[in-house]
C-alpha positions as CSV (number, residue, x, y, z in Angstrom):
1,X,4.6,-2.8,-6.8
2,X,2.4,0.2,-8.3
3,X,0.1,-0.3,-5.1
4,X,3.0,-0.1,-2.5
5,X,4.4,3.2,-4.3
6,X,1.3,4.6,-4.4
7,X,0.7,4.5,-0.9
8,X,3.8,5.7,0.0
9,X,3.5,8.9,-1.9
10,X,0.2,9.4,-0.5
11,X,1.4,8.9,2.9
12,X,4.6,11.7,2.3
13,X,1.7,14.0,0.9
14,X,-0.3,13.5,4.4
15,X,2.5,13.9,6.6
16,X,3.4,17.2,4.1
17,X,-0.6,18.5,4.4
18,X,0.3,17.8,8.8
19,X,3.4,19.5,8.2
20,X,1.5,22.7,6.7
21,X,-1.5,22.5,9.1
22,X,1.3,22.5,12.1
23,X,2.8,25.6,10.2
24,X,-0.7,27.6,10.1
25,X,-1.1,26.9,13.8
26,X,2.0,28.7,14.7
27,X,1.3,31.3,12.5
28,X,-1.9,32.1,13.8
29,X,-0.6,31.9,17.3
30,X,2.0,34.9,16.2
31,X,-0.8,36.4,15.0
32,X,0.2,36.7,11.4
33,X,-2.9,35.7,9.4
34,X,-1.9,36.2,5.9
35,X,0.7,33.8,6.1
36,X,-1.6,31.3,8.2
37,X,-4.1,31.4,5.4
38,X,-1.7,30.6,2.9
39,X,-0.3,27.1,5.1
40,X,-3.9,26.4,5.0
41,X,-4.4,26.4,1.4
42,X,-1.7,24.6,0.7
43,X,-2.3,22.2,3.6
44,X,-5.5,21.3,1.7
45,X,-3.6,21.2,-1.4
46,X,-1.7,18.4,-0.3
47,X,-4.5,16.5,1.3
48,X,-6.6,16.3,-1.9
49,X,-3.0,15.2,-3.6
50,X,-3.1,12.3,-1.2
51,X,-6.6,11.2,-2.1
52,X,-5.8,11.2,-5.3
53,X,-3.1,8.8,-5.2
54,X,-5.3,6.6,-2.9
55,X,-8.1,6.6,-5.3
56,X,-5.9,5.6,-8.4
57,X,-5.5,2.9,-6.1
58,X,-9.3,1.7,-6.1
59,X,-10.0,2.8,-9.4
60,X,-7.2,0.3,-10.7
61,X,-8.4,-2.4,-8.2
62,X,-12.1,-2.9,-9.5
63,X,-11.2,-2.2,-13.0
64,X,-9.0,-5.4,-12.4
65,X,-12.3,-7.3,-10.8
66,X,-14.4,-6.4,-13.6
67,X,-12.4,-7.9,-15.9
């Protein structure tokens, strides 16, 4: 059930990072770059969060075929 969760919370943290990079596009469409810049960052934040889950994932998987 671990797996499932996991990918689920790494999903929500991809469609948060899409939510953030949609944000930064509007932003620098108004032309206000200091905000943009900050949706970027935290865009990318989000996307490494995501990774992370989805490597706990793998990491757990072949530490279970090792054994």
């Amino acid at each position: 059930m671990k797996k499932k969760e996991n990918k689920i919370i790494a999903t929500l943290y991809y469609l948060t990072a899409i939510c953030f990079y949609v944000t930064m596009i509007i932003y620098f469409v108004n032309k206000d770059n200091n905000n943009a810049v900050v949706f970027l960052c935290l865009g990318s934040v989000f996307v490494c969060l995501g990774s992370v889950y989805l490597k706990k994932d793998k990491k757990k998987k072949e530490h279970k075929l090792q054994s």
